[in-house]
PDB file of N, CA, C and O in Angstrom:
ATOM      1  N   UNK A   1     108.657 -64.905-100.543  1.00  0.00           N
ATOM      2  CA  UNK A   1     107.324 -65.464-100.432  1.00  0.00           C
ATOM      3  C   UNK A   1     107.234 -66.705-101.299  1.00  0.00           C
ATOM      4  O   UNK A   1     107.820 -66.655-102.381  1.00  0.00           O
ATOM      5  N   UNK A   2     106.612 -67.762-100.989  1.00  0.00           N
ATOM      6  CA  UNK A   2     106.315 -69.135-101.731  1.00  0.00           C
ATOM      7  C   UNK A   2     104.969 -68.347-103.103  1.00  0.00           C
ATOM      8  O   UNK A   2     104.541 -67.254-103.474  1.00  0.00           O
ATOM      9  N   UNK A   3     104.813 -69.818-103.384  1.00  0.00           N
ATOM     10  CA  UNK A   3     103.849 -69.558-104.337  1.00  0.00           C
ATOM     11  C   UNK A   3     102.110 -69.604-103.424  1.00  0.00           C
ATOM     12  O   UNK A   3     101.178 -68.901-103.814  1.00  0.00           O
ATOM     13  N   UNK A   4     101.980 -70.686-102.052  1.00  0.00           N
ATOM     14  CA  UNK A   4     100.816 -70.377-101.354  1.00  0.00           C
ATOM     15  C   UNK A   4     100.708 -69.217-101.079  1.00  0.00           C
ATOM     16  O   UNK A   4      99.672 -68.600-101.327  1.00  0.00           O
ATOM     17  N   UNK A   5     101.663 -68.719-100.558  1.00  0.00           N
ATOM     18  CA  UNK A   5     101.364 -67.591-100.018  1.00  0.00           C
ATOM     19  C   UNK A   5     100.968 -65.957-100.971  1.00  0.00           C
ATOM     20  O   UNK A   5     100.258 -64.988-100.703  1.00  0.00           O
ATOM     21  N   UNK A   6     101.873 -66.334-102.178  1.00  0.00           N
ATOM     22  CA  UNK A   6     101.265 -65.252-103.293  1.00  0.00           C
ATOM     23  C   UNK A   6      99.839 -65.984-103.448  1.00  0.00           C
ATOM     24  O   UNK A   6      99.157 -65.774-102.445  1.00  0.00           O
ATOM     25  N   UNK A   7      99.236 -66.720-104.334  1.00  0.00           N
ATOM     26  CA  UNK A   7      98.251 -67.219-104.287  1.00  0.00           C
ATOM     27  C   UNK A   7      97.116 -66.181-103.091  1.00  0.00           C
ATOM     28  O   UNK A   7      96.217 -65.350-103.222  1.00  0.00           O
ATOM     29  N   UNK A   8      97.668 -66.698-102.229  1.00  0.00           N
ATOM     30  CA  UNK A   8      96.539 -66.013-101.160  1.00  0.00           C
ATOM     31  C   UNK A   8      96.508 -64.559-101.123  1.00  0.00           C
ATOM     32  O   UNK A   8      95.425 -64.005-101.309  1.00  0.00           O
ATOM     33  N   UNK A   9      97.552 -63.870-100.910  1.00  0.00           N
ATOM     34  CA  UNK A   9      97.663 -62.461-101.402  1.00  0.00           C
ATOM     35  C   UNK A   9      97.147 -61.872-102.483  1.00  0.00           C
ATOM     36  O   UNK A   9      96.638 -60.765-102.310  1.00  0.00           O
ATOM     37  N   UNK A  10      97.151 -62.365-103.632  1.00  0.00           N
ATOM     38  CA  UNK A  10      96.088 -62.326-104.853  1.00  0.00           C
ATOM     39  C   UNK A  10      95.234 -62.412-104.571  1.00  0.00           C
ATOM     40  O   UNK A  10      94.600 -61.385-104.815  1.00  0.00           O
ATOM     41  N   UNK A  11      94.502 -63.375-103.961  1.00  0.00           N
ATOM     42  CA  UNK A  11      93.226 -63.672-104.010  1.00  0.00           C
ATOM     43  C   UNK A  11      92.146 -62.973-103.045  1.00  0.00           C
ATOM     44  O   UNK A  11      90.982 -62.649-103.281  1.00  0.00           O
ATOM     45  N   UNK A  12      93.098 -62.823-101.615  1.00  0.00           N
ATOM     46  CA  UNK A  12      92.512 -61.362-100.518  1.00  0.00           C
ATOM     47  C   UNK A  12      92.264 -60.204-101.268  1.00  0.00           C
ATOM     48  O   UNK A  12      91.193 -59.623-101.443  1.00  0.00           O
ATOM     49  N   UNK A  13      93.558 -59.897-101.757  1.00  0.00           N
ATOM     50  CA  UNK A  13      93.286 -58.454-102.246  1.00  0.00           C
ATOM     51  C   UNK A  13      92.438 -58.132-103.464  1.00  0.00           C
ATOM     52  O   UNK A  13      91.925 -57.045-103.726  1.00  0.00           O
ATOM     53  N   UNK A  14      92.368 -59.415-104.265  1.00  0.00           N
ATOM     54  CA  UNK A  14      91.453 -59.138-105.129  1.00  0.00           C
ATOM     55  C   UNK A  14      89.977 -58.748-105.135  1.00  0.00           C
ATOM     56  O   UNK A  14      89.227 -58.027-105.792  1.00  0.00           O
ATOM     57  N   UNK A  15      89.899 -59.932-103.626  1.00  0.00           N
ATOM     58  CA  UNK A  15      88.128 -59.799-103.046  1.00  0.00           C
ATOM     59  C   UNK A  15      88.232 -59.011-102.763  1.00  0.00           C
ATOM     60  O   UNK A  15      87.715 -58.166-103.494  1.00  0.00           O
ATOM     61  N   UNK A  16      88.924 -58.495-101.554  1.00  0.00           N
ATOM     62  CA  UNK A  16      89.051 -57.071-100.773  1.00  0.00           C
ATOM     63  C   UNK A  16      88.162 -55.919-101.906  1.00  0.00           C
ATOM     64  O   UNK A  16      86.994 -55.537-101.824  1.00  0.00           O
ATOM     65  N   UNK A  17      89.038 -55.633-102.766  1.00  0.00           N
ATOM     66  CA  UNK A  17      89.126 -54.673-103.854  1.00  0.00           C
ATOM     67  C   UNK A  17      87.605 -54.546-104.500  1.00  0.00           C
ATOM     68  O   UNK A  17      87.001 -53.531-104.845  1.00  0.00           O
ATOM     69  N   UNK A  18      87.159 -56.079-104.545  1.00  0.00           N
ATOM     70  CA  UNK A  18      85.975 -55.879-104.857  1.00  0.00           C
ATOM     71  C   UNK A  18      85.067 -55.715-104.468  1.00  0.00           C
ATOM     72  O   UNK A  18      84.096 -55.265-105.077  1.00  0.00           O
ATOM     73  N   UNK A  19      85.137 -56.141-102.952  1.00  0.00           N
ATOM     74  CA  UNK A  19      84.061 -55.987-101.813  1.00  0.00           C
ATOM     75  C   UNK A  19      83.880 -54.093-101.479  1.00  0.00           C
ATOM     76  O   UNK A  19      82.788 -53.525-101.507  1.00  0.00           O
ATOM     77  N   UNK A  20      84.998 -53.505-101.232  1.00  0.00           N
ATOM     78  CA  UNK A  20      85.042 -52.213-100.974  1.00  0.00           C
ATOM     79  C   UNK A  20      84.713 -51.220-102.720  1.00  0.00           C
ATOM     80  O   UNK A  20      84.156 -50.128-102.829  1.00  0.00           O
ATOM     81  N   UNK A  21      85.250 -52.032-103.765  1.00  0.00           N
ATOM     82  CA  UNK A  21      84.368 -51.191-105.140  1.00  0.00           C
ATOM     83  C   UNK A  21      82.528 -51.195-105.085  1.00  0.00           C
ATOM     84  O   UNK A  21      81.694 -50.306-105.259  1.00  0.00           O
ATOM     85  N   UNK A  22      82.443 -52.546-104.781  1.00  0.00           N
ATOM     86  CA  UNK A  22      80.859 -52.949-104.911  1.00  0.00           C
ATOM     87  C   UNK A  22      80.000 -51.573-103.823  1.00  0.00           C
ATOM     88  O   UNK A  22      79.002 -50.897-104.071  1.00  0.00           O
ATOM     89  N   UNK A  23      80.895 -51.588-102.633  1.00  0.00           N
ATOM     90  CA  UNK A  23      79.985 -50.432-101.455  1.00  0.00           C
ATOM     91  C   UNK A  23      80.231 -49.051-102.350  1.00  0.00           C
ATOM     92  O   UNK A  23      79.385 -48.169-102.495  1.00  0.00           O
ATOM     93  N   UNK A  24      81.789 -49.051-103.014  1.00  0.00           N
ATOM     94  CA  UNK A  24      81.463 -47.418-103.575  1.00  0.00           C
ATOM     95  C   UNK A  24      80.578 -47.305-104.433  1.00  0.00           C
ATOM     96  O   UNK A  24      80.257 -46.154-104.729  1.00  0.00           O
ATOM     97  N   UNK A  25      79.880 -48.461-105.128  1.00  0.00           N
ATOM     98  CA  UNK A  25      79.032 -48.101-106.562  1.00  0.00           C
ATOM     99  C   UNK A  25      77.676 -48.216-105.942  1.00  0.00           C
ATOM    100  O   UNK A  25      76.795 -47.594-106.536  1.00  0.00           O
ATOM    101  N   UNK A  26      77.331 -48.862-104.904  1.00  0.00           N
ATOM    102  CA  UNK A  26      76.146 -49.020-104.355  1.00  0.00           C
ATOM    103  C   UNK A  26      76.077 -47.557-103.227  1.00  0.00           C
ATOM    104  O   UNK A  26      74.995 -46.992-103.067  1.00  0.00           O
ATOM    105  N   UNK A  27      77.032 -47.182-102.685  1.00  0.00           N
ATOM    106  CA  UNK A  27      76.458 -45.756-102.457  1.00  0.00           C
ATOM    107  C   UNK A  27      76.160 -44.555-103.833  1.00  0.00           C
ATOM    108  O   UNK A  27      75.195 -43.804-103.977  1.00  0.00           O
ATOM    109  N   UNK A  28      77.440 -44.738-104.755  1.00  0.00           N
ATOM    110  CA  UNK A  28      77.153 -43.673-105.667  1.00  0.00           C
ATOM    111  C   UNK A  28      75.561 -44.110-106.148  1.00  0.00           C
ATOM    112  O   UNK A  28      74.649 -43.284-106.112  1.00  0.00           O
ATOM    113  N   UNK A  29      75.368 -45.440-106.576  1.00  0.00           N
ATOM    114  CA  UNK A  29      73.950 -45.868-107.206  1.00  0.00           C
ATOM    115  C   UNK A  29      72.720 -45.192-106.290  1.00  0.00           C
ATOM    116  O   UNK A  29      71.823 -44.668-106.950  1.00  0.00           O
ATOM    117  N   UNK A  30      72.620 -45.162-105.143  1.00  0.00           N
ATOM    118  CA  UNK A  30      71.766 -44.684-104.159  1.00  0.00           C
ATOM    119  C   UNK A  30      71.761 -43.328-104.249  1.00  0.00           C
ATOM    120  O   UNK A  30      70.668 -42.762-104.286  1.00  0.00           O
ATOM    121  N   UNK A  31      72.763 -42.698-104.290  1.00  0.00           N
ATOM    122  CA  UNK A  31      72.522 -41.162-104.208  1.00  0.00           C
ATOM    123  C   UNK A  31      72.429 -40.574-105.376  1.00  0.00           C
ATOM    124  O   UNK A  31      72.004 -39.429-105.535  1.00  0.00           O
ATOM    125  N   UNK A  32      72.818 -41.314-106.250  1.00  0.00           N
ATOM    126  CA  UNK A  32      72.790 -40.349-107.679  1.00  0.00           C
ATOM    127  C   UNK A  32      71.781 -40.788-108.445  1.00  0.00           C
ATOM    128  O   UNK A  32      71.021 -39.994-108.998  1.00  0.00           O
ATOM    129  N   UNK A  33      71.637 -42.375-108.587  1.00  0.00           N
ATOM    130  CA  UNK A  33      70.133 -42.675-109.334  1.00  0.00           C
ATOM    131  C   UNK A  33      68.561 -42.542-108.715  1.00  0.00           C
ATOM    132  O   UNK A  33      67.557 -41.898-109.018  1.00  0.00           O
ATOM    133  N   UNK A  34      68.874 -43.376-107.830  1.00  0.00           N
ATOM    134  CA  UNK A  34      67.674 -42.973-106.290  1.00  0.00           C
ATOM    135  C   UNK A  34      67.173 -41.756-105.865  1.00  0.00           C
ATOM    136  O   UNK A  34      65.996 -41.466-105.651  1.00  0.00           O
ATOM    137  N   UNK A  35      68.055 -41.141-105.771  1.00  0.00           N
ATOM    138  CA  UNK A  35      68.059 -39.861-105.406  1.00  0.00           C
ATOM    139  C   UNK A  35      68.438 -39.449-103.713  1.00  0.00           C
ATOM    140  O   UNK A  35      68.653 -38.293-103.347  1.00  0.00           O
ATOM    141  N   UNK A  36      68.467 -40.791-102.705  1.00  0.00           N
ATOM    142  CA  UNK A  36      68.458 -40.715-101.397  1.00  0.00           C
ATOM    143  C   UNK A  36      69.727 -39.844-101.316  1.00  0.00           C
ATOM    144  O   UNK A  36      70.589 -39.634-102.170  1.00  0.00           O
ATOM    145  N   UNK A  37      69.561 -39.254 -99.647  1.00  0.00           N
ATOM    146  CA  UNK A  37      70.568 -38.455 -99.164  1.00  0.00           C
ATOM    147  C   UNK A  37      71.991 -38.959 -99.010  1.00  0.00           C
ATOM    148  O   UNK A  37      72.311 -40.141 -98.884  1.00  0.00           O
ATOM    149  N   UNK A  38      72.911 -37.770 -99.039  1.00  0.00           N
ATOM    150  CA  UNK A  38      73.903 -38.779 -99.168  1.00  0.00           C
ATOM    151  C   UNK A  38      74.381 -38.936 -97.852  1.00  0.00           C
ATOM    152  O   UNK A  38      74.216 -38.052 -97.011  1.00  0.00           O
ATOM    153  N   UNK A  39      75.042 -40.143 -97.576  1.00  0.00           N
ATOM    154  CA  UNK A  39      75.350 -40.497 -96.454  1.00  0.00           C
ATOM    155  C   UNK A  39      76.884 -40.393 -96.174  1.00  0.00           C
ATOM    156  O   UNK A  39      77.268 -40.438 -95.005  1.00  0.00           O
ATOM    157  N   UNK A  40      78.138 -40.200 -97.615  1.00  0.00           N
ATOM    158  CA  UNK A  40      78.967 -40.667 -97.495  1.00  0.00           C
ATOM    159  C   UNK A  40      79.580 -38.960 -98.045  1.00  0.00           C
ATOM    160  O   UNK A  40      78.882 -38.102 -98.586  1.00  0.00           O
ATOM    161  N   UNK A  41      80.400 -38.901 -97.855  1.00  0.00           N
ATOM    162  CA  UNK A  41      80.792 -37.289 -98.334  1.00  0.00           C
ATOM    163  C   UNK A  41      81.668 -37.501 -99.502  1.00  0.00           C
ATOM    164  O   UNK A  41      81.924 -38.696 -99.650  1.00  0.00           O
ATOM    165  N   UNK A  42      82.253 -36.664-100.451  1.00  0.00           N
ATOM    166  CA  UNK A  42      82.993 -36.607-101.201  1.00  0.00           C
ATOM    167  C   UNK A  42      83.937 -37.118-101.037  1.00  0.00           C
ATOM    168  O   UNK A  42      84.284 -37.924-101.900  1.00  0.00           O
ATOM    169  N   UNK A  43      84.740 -36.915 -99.947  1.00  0.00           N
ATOM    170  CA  UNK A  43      86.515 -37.701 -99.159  1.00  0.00           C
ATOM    171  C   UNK A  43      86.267 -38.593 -99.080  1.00  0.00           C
ATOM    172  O   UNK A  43      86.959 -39.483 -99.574  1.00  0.00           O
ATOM    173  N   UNK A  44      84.612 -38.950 -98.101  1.00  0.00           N
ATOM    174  CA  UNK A  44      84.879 -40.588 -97.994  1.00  0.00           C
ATOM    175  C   UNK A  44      84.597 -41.973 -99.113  1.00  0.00           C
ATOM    176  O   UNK A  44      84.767 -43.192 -99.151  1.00  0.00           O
ATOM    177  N   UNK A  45      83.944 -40.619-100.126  1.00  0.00           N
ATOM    178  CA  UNK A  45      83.654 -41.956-101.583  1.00  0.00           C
ATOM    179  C   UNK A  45      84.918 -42.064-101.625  1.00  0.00           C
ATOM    180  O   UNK A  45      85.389 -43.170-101.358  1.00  0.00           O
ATOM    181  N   UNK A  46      85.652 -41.163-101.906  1.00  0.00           N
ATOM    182  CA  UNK A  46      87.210 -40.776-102.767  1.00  0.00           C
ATOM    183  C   UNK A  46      87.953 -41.598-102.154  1.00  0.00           C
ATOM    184  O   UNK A  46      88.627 -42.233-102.965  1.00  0.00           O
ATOM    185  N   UNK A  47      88.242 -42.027-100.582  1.00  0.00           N
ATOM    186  CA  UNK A  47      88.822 -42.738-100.269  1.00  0.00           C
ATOM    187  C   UNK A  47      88.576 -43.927 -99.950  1.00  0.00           C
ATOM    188  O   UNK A  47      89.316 -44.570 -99.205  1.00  0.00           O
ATOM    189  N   UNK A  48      87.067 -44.572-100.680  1.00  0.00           N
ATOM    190  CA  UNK A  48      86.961 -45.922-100.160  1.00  0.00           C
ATOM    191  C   UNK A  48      87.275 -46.164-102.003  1.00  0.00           C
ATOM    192  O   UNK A  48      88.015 -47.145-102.062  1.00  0.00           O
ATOM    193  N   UNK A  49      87.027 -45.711-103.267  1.00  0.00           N
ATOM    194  CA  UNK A  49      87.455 -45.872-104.488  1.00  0.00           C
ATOM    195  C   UNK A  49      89.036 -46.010-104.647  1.00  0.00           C
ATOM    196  O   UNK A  49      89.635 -46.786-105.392  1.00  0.00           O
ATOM    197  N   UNK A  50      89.623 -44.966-103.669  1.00  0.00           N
ATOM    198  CA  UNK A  50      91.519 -45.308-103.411  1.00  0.00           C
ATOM    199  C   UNK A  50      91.871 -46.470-102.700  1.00  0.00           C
ATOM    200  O   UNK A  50      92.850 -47.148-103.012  1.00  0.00           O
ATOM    201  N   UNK A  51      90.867 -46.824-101.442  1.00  0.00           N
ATOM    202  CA  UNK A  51      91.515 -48.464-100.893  1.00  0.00           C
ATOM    203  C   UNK A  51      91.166 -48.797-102.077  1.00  0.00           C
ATOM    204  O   UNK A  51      92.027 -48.503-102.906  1.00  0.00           O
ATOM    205  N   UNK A  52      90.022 -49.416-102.601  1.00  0.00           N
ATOM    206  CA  UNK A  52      90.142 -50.604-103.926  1.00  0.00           C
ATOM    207  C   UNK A  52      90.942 -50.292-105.004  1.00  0.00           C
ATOM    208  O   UNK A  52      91.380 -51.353-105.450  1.00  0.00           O
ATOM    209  N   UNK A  53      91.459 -49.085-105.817  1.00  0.00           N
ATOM    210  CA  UNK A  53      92.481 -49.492-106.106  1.00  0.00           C
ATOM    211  C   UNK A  53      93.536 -50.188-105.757  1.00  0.00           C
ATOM    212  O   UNK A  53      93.906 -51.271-106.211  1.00  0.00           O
ATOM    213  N   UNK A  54      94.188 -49.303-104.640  1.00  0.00           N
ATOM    214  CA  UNK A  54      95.254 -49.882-103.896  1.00  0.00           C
ATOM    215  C   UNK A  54      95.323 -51.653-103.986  1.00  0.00           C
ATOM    216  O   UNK A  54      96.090 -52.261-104.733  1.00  0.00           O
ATOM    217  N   UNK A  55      94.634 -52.098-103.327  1.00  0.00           N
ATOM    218  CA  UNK A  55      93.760 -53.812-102.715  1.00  0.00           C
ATOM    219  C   UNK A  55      93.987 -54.143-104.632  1.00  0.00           C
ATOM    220  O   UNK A  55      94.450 -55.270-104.802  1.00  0.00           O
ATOM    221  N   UNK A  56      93.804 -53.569-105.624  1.00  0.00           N
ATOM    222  CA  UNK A  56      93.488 -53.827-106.873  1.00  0.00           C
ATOM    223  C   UNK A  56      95.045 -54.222-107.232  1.00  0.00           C
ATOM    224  O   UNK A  56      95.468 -55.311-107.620  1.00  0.00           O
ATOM    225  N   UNK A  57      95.464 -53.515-107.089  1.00  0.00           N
ATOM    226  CA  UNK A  57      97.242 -53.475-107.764  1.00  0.00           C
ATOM    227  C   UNK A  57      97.982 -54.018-106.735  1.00  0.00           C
ATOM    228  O   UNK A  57      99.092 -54.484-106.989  1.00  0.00           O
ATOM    229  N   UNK A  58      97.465 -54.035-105.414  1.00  0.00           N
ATOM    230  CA  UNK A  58      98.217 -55.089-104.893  1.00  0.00           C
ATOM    231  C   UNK A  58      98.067 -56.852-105.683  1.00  0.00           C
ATOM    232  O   UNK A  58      98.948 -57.651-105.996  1.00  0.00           O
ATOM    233  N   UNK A  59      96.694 -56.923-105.780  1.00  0.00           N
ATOM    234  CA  UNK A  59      96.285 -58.243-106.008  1.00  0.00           C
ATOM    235  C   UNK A  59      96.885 -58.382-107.269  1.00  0.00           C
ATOM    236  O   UNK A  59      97.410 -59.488-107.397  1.00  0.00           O
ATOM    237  N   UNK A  60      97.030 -57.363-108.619  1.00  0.00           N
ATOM    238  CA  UNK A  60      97.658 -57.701-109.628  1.00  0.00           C
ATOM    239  C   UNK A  60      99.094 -57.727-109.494  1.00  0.00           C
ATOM    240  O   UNK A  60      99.780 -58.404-110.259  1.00  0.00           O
ATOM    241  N   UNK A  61      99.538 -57.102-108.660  1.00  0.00           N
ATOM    242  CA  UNK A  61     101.221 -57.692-108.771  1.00  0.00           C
ATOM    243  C   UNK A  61     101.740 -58.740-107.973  1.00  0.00           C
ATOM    244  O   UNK A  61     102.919 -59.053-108.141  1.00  0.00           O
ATOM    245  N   UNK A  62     100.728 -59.615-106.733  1.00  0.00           N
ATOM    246  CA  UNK A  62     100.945 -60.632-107.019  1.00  0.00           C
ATOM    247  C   UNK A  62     100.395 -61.876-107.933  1.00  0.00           C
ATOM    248  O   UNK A  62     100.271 -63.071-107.662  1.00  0.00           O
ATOM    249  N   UNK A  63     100.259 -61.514-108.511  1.00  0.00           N
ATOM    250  CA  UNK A  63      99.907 -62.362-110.160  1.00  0.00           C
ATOM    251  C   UNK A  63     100.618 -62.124-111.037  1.00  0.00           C
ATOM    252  O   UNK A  63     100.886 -62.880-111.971  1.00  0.00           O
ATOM    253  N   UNK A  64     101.064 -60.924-110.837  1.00  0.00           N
ATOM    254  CA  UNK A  64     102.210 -61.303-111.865  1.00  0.00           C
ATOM    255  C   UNK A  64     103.567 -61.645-111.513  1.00  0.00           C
ATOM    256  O   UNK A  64     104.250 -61.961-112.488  1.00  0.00           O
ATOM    257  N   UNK A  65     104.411 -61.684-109.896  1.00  0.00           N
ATOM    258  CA  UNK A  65     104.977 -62.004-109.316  1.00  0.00           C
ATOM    259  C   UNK A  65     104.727 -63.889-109.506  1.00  0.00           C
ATOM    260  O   UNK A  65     105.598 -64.656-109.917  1.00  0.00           O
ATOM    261  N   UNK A  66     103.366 -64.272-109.096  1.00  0.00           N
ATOM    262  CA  UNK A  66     103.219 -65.575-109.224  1.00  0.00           C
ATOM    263  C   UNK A  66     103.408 -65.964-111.118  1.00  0.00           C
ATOM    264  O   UNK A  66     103.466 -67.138-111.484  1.00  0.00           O
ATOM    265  N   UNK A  67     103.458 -65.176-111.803  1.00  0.00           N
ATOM    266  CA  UNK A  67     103.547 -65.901-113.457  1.00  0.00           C
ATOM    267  C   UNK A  67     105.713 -66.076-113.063  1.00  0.00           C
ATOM    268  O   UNK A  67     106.502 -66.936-113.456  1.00  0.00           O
ATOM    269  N   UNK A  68     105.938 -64.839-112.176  1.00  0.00           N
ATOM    270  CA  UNK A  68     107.713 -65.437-112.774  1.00  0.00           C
ATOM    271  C   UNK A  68     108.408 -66.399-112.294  1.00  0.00           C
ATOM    272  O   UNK A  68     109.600 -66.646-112.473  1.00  0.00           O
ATOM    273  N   UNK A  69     107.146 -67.289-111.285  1.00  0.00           N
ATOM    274  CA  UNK A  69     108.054 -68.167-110.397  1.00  0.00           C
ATOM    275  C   UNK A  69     108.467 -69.362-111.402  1.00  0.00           C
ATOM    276  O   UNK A  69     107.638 -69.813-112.192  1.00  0.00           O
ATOM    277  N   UNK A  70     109.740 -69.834-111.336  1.00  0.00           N
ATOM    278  CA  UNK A  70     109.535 -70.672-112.268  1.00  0.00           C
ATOM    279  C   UNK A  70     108.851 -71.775-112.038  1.00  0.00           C
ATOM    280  O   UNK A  70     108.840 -72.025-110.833  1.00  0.00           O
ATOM    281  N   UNK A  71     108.146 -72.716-112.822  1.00  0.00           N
ATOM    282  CA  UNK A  71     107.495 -74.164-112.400  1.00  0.00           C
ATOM    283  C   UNK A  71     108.851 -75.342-112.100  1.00  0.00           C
ATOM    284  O   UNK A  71     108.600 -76.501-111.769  1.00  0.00           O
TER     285      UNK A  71
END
């Protein structure tokens, strides 16, 4: 892989990661502070908190892949 192309891989997966954390905290925020019903079940919080990891550590190892390229 070049360095554009890490670059971009970082930078997807980073949003990614954050776009899919932001929906898990805004459902947990709704059902647990709010009090509304829940809409999302236990598995499916659990597994939208596991994509953003995932999307998370992808995006950090290409960043750190992009620190060994040499200049």
């Amino acid at each position: 892989m070049n360095e554009s192309s890490l670059k971009q891989v970082a930078r997807y997966s980073l949003f990614i990661s954050l776009i899919v954390f932001v929906a898990f905290f805004v459902v947990v925020l709704l059902t647990g502070t709010f009090g509304m019903r829940y809409f999302l079940t236990d598995l499916q919080e659990m597994t939208l908190l596991f994509i953003s990891v995932i999307f998370f550590v992808a995006g950090i190892l290409a960043k750190e892949a992009l620190n060994e390229i040499p200049n």
